[in-house]
C-alpha positions in Angstrom: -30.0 -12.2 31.4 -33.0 -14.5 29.7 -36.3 -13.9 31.0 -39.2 -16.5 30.0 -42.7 -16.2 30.5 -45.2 -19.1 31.7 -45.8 -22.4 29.2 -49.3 -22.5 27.7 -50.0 -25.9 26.2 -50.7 -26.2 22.6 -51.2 -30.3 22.5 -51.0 -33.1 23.8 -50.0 -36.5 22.6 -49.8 -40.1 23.4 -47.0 -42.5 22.9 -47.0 -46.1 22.2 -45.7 -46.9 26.2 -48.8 -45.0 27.2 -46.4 -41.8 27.8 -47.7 -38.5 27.3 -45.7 -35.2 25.9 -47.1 -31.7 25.8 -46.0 -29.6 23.0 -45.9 -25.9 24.6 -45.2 -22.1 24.0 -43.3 -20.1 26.1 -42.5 -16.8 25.2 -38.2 -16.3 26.2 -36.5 -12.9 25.3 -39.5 -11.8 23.5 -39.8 -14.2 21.1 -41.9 -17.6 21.0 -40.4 -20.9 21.3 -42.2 -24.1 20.8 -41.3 -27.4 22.8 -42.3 -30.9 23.3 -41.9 -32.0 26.9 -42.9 -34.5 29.1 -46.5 -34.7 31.0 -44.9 -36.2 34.2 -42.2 -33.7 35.6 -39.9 -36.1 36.7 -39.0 -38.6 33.7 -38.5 -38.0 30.1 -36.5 -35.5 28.1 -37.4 -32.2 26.9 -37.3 -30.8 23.8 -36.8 -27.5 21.7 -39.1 -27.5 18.7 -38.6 -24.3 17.0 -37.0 -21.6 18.5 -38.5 -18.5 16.9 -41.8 -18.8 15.4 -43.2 -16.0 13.2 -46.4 -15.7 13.5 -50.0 -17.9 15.1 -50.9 -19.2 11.8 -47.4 -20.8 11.6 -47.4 -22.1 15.0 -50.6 -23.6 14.4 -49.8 -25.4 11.3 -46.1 -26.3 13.0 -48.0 -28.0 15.9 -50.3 -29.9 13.5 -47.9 -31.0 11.3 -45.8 -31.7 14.5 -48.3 -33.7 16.5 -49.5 -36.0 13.2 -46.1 -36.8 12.9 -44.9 -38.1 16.4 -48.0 -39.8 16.9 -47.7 -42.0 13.1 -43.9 -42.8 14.5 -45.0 -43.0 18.0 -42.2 -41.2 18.9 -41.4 -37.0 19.5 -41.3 -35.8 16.1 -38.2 -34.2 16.5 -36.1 -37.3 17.0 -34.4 -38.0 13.7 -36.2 -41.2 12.3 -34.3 -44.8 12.8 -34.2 -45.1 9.3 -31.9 -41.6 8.7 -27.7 -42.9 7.7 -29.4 -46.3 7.1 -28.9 -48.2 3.0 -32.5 -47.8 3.0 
């Protein structure tokens, strides 16, 4: 049996529809998981960042790196970009 502990957010971030997303920790079997999900509980999709995270500084700079990057593509950052399988 999984057992999870409650979500503390780590950031927030705004999409270009006006949308926001939280990315969150939540501690689940002991370890810490990182996940981007929706502000609104009842639309949206949620998302499984990183699954086991070391240590604070590397949550830190994951959620930086993380947040800089969905915000420039206006999108969650964990989508694969539009331009991935492309002849670009």
């Amino acid at each position: 049996m999984s057992t999870a502990g409650e979500r503390h957010e780590l950031a927030r971030y705004e999409l270009p529809d006006g949308s926001e997303r939280i990315v969150c920790a939540q501690r689940v079997d002991g370890r810490v998981a990182i996940s981007d999900i929706p502000d609104s509980d009842d639309s949206g999709r949620v998302y499984l960042v990183e699954r086991h995270i070391e240590s604070k500084a590397a949550m830190e700079g994951l959620v930086a790196a993380y947040v800089r990057d969905a915000v420039r593509r206006g999108e969650p950052a964990i989508l694969l970009p539009a331009w991935v399988g492309s002849d670009r």
